[in-house]
N, C-alpha and C positions, 0 to 999 in steps of 0.2 A: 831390808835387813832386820830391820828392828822387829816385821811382821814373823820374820823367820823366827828371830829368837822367841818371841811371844808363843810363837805354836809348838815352840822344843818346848818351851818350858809346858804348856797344856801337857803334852805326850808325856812328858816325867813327870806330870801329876798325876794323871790318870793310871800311870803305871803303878805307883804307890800306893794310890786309892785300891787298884787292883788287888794288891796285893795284903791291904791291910787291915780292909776295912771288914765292921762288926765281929764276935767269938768275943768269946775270955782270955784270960791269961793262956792257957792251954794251948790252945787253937790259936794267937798267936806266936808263942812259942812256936811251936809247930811250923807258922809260916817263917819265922826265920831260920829256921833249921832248912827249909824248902827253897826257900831264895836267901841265897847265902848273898855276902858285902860282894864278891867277887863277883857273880849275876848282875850284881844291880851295875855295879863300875861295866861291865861289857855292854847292858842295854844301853847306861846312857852315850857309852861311847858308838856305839852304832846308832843311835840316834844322829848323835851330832854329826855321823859319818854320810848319814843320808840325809842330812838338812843342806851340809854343806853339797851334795851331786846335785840334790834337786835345785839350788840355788845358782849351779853351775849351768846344768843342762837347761835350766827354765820352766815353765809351766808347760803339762800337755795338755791338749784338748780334750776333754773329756768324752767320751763316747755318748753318742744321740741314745737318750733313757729310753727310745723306742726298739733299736737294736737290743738292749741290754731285753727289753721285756719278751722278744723271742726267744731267750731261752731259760723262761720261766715254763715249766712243765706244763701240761694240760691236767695232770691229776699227780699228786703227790704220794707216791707207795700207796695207791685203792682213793685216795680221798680226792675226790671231787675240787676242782678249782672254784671257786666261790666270786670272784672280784682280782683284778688284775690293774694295777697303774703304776704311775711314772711321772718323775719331775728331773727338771736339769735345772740346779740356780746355783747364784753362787754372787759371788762382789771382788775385788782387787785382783782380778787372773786365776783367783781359786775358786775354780766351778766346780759341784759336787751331782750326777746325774746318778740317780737313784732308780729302779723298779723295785716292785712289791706285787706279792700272791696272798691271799688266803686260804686255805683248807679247811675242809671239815667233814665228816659224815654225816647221815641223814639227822640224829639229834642232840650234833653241836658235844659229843661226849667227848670226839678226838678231833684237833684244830691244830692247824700249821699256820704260822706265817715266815713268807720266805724273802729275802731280801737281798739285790744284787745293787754294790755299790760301786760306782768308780771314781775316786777320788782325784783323776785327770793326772795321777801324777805328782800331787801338790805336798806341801808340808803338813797340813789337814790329817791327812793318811795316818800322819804320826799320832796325832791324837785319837783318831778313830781306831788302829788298830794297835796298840800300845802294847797290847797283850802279846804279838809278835816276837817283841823283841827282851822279854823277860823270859824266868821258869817258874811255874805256879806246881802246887801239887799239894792239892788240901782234900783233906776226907774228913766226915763227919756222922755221927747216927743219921744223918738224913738226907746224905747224898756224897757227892763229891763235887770239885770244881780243880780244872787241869790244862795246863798248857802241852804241845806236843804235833805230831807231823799226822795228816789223815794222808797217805798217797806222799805224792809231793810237796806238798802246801803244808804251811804252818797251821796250826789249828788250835784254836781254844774252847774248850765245853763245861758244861756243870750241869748239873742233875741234881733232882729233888726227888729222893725216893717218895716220902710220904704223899708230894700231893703229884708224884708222878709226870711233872712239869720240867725241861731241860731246853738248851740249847748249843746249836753249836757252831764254830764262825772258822771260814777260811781265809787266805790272804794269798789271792792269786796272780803272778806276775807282779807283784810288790803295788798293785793299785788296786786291786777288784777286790773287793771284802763281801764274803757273802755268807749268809745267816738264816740260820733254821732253826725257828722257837717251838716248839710244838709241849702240846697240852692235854692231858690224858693218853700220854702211852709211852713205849717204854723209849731208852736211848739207841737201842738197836735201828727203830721205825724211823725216829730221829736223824740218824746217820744216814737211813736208807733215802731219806728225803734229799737228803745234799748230793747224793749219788745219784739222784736222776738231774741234776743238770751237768750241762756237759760243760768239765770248767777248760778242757784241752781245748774247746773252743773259743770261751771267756777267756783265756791267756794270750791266743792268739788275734783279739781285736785290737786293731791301732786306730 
């Protein structure tokens, strides 16, 4: 129980942090206008809402990182797969099995790294995907950073116009978090990178 609380409280830290870190006065003005008091009271109460299920229902087993790694693409929108792996660890019933991609074209100008997480199910989740259960919507001369839905899934992105660097993370079936960093190109490419995996099939692994 006590682990339980300890991971709620992570996820409302990390939601916060989400939400408030670096800008000026301005910028965070801005973020409280954007995450109003009544946001913050619904995420933590859905936090706690899912600390307590998950505490009910138990730990899942986390899917074998090797299943998870078939359905990392062969090529990312044109870019070449580069290196391809996978770990499952974890300690006290909370296992965490991960895969990973890289991307790139021929001289390294444009690079993906893609990553499929399953969180078994666990209180963990909360902290790693934290950004779920807020609303973010922040813009700036140099990009923007946003919470909101890609398809069915919840989704969090930011982008860096200047150095052209973004990423973007979905939350599929409330365990699968998966993430697409890419580097030299635009948010569109980005996007098109999480559309080639198939997440109807990531939602359906038990």
């Amino acid at each position: 129980m006590q682990m339980s609380n300890n991971l709620l409280y992570t996820g409302l830290l990390c939601a916060a942090l989400l939400t408030s870190c670096g800008g000026n006065k301005e910028e965070e003005k801005k973020d409280e206008e954007s995450v109003s008091a009544l946001g913050a009271v619904s995420a933590m109460k859905e936090m706690a809402e899912q600390a307590e299920e998950l505490q009910k229902n138990g730990p899942v087993e986390a899917i074998d990182f090797r299943t998870l790694k078939e359905l990392l693409p062969a090529d990312a929108d044109g870019l070449a797969r580069k290196e391809a792996n996978g770990e499952k660890n974890g300690a006290a019933g909370m296992v965490i099995s991960t895969a990973n991609a890289k991307y790139a074209n021929d001289d390294n100008s444009e690079t993906v790294e893609l990553a499929i997480v399953d969180g078994g199910g666990s209180s963990m989740l909360m902290g790693l995907a934290a950004w779920s259960m807020i609303e973010v919507d922040k813009e700036t001369e140099n990009g923007y950073e946003k919470t909101g839905k890609m398809g069915d899934y919840k989704s969090y992105e930011k982008y860096d116009n200047a150095n052209k660097e973004g990423e973007i993370a979905v939350l599929v079936a409330k365990r699968f978090i998966v993430t697409v960093k890419g580097r030299g190109m635009s948010m569109d490419k980005i996007k098109s990178v999480l559309e080639d995996v198939d997440l109807s099939k990531l939602a359906g692994l038990k």
